[in-house]
C-alpha positions in Angstrom: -24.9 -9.2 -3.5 -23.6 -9.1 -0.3 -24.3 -5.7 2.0 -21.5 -4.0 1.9 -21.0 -4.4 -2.0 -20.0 -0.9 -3.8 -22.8 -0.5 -6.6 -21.4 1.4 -10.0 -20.5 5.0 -9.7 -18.7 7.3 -12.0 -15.4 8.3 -11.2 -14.7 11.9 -12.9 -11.6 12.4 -11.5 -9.8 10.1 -13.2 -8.4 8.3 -10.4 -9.9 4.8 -11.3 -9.1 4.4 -14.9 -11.8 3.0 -17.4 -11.9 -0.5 -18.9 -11.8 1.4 -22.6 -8.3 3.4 -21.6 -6.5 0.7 -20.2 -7.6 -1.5 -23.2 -6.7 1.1 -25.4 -3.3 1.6 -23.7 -2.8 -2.1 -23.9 -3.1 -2.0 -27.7 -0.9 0.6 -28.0 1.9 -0.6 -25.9 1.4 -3.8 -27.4 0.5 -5.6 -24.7 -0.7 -9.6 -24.9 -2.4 -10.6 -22.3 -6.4 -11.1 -22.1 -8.8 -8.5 -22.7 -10.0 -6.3 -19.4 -13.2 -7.4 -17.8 -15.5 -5.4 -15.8 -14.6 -3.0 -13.6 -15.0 -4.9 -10.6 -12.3 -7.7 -11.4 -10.4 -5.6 -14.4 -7.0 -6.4 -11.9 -7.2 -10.4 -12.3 -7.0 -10.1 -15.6 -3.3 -11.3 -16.9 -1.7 -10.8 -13.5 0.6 -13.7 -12.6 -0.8 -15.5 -9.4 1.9 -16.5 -7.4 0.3 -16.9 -4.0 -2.1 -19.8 -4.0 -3.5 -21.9 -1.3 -1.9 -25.0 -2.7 1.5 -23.9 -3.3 4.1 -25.1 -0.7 5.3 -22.6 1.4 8.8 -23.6 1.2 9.5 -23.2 -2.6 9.0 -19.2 -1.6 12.3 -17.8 0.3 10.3 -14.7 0.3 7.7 -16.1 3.1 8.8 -16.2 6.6 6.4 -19.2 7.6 6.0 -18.7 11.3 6.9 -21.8 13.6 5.2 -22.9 17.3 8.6 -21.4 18.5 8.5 -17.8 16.8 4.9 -17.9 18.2 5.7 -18.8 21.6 7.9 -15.1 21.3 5.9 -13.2 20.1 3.2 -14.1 22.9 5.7 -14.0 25.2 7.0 -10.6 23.8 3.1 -8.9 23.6 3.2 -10.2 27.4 6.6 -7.8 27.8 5.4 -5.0 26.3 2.1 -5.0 28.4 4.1 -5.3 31.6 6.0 -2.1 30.5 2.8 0.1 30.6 4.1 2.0 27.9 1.3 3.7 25.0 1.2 2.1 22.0 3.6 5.2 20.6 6.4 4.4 22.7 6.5 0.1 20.9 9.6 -0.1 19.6 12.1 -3.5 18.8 13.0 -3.1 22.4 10.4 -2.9 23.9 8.8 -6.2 22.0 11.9 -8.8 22.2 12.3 -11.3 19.7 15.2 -13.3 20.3 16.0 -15.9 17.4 12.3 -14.4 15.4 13.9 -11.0 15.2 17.2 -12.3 13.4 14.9 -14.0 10.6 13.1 -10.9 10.1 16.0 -8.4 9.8 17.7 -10.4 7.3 14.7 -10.4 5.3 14.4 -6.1 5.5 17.8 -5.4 5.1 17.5 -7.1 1.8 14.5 -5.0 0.8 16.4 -2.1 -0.5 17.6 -3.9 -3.6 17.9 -8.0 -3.4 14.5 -8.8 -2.4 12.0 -6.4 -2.3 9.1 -7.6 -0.7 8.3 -10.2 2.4 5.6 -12.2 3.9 5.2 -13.4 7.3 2.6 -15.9 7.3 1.2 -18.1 10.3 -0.4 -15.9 12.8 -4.0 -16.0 13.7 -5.5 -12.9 14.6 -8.8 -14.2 15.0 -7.2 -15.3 18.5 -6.5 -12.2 19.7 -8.4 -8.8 20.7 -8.2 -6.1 18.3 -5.3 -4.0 21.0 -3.6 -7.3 21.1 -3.4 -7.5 17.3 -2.3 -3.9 17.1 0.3 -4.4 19.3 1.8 -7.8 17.7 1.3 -5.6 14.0 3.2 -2.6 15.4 6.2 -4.5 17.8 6.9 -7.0 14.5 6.8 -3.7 12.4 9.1 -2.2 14.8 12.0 -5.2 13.7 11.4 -4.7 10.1 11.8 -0.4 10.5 12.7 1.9 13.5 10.6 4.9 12.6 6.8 4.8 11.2 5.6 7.6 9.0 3.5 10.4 10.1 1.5 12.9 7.5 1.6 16.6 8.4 -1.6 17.7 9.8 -2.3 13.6 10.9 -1.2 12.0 13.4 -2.4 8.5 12.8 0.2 6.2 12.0 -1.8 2.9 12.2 -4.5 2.8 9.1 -7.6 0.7 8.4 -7.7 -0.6 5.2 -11.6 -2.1 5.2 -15.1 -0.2 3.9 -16.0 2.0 6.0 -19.6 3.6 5.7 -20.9 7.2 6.4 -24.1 8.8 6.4 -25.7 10.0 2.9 -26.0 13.8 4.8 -22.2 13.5 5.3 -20.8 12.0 1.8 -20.0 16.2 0.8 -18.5 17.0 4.0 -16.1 13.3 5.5 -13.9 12.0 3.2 -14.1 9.1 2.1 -11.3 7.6 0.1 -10.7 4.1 -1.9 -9.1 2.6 0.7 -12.4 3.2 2.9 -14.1 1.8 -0.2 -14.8 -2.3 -1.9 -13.9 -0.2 -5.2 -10.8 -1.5 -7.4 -7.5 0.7 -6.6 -5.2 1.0 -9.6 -1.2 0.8 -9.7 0.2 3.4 -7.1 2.4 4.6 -4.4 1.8 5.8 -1.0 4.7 7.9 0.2 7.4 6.4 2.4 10.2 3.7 2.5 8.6 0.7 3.7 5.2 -0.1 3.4 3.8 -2.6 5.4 0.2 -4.8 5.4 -1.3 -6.9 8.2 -4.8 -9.1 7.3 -7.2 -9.4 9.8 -9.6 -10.9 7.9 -10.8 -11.6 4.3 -13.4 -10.4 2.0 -16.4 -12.9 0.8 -15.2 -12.1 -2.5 -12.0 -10.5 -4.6 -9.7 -7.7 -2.7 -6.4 -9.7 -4.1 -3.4 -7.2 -3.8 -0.6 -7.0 -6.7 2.6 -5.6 -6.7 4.5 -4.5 -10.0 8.9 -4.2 -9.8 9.0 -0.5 -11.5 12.0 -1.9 -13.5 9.8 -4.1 -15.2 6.9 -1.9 -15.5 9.4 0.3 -17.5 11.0 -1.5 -20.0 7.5 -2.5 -21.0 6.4 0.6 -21.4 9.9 1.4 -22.9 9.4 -1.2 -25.9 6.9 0.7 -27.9 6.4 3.9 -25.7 9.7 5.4 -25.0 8.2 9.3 -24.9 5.8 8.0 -21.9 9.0 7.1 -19.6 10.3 10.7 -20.1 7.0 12.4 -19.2 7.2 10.5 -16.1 10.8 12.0 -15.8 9.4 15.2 -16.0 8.0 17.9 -13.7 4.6 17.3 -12.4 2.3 19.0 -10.1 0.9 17.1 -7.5 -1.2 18.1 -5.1 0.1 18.7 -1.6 -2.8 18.1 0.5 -1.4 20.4 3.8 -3.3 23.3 2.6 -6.2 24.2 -0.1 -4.2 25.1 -3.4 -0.6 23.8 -2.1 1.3 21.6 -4.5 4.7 20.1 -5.4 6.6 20.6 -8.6 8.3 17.2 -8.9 9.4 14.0 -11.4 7.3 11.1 -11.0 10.6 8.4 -11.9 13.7 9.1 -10.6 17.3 7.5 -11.1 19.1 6.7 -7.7 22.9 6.9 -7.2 22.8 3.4 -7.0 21.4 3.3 -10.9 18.2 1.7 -9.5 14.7 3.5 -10.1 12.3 4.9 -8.0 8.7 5.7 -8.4 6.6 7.7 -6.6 2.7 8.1 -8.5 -0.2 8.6 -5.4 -3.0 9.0 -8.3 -5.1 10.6 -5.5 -2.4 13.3 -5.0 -2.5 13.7 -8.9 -6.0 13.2 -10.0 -7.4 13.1 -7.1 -10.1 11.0 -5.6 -14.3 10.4 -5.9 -14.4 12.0 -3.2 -12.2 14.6 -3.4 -11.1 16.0 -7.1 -7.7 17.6 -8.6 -8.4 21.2 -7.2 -9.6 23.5 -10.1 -6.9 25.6 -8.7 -3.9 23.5 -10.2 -3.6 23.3 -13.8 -5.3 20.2 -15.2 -2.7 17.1 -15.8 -2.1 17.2 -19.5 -3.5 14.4 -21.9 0.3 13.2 -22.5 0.7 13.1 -18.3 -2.6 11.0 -18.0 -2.1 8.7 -20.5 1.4 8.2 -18.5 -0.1 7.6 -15.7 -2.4 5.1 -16.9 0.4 3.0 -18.9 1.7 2.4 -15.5 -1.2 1.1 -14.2 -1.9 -1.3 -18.1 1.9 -2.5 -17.7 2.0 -2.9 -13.9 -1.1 -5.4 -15.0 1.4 -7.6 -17.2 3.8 -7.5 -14.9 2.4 -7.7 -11.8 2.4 -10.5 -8.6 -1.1 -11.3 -7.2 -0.9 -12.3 -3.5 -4.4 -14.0 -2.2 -3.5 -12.9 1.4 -4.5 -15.4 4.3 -6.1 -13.9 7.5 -2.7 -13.1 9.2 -0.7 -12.3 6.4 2.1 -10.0 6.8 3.9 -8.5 4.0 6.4 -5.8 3.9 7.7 -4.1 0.8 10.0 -1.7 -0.9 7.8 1.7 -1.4 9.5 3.2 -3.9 10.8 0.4 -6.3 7.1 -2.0 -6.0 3.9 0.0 -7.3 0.6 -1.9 -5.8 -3.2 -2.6 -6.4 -5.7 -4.3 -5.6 -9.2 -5.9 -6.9 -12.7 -4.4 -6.0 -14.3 -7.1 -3.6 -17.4 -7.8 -2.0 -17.5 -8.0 1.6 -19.8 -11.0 3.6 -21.5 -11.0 6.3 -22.4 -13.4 9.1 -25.7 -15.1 8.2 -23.2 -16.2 5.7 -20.7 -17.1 7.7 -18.4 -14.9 6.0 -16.2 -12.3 6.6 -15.3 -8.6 5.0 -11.9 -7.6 4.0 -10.1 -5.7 7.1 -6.3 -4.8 6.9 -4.2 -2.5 8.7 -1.1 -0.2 7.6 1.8 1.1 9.0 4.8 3.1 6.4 8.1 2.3 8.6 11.8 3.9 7.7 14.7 1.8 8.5 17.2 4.1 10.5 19.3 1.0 11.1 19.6 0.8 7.4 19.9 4.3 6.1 22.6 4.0 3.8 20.5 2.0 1.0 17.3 4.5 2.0 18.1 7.5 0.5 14.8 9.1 -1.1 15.6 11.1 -4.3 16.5 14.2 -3.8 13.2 16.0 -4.5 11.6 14.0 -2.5 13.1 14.7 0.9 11.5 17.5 2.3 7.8 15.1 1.6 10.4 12.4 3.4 11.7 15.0 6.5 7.6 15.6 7.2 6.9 11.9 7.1 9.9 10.9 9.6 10.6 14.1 11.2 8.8 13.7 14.5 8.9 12.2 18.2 7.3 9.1 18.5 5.2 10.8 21.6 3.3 12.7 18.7 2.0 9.8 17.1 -1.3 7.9 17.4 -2.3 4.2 16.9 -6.0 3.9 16.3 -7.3 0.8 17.9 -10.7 1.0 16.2 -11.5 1.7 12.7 -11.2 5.3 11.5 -11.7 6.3 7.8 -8.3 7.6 6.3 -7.9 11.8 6.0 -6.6 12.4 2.6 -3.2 13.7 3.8 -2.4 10.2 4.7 -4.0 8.6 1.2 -3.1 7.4 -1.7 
């Protein structure tokens, strides 16, 4: 095993599901596809791969393959920005020019609201570049897809490293360390915010492949046999706020919008709460009906769900509240192997150019005013890996 692989551990919380619920579930919502494996790979199982290395690009309008020209601006528009001498904070479109690329890009995330919910910009190579060079192409791209990038209250960081991060034993009651710091498996969920956005750096030696799941679809599985779980979700919950010990939001999970679309909004770590840090025993527990909600999500987001096997340079950007996502446990390499370990980064963007087709539901936009309600002077872009505080996780 590789020497960053995540040995077993037991998840009380009831954040990461077990193989027996979600096979349970399945039966019950009378789902079809193969039976779950082991809890390192239970993701793979039924998911429909759609993003393989031999597919042709060009039968997927959703992938914006990047041409020598498109990479010719972007160089030339990281060489722009540098000559500004402006902090990373202040990168916005204007600041990071994109003549004819930045055309191709906003048609692509204007349609993200309801024709096409999710992107990909493939054909970078950020093995080229320095890690504050690959920040800075991440963020100025970013800044054409959404104006405004999301803050949590009480965190400024806005840029997020998705990769396993290790702390000392001494430290493991007193640092969090959450899944996305982890090689665990990370079941169907939201993060909070409009846009959420993913750039590889690098691959795992093994697994890591990311899903997304169209809530539509999700429900009217669910809806076949299990009608009573789609109204719990339509019911009040309470989820943990995580700006103070105790705090917590009354809330739906699924909402209607004015436009007759659905939204979904389900951080399992802001209702079960994590390994690392658990529901507080403050809150009332969820109820059996609530968890066995949640975790139908999760067993029909499986059946439904697309598996992209991201390429070092991927970019993908995607509709937060309609796609619920996952991904695979995986095994990280190392170099004697010549491999490498599996090292994304985040950024949650808001498109203020776009607003009429972004309205949050309504309960959800005082969570929405904290995320966007700020100066871009107050933000921080972390260059170098940092572990992610639970106000910012998922």
């Amino acid at each position: 095993m590789a020497p960053h692989a995540e040995g077993p551990f037991g998840d009380t919380s009831g954040y990461t599901p077990s193989a027996d619920s979600i096979r349970e579930l399945r039966a019950a919502l009378r789902l079809h596809h193969r039976q779950v494996v082991s809890e390192k790979t239970w993701l793979t199982e039924g998911a429909q791969s759609i993003d393989s290395h031999d597919r042709e690009e060009k039968r997927e309008p959703w992938i914006l393959q990047l041409s020598l020209d498109d990479l010719n601006e972007i160089e030339d528009a990281v060489q722009h920005f540098e000559g500004t001498k402006l902090p990373l904070n202040k990168l916005q479109a204007r600041h990071f020019p994109l003549p004819k690329l930045s055309l191709k890009i906003r048609k692509r995330s204007i349609a993200l609201s309801d024709r096409q919910p999710y992107f990909l910009i493939r054909g970078l190579k950020p093995q080229w570049f320095s890690k504050c060079k690959n920040v800075i192409i991440y963020t100025g791209i970013a800044s054409h897809v959404g104006s405004k990038r999301a803050m949590a209250a009480g965190d400024p960081n806005v840029l997020h490293h998705i990769t396993n991060l290790d702390i000392l034993p001494e430290t493991e009651n007193t640092i969090y360390r959450g899944p996305a710091n982890r090689t665990m498996p990370i079941p169907f969920h939201n993060d909070y915010g409009d846009i959420l956005s993913l750039y590889t750096l690098s691959r795992p030696a093994s697994g890591g492949d990311f899903y997304l799941a169209d809530i539509h679809d999700i429900v009217s599985r669910i809806s076949e046999t299990r009608p009573d779980l789609v109204e719990t979700l339509r019911k009040s919950w309470i989820v943990v706020n995580p700006q103070a010990d105790g705090d917590y939001d009354a809330r739906p999970l699924l909402f209607t919008l004015p436009s007759g679309q659905m939204a979904i909004q389900a951080s399992r770590s802001r209702l079960f709460g994590t390994i690392a840090r658990p529901r507080p025993p403050s809150l009332p527990p969820l109820s059996a009906q609530q968890v066995e909600a949640l975790n139908a999500l999760h067993a029909a987001g499986q059946e439904v769900a697309r598996c992209f096997e991201f390429r070092s340079g991927d970019m993908i950007f995607f509709n937060n509240l309609r796609m619920m996502h996952a991904r695979d446990g995986f095994v990280d390499g190392n170099e004697l192997e010549n491999t490498t370990k599996r090292y994304l980064l985040r950024l949650i963007l808001r498109d203020e150019r776009n607003r009429i087709n972004w309205e949050p539901p309504k309960e959800m936009r005082p969570t929405w005013k904290t995320l966007y309600g700020h100066e871009d002077e107050e933000e921080i872009l972390a260059v170098r890996p940092e572990l992610f505080s639970f106000k910012a996780g998922h």
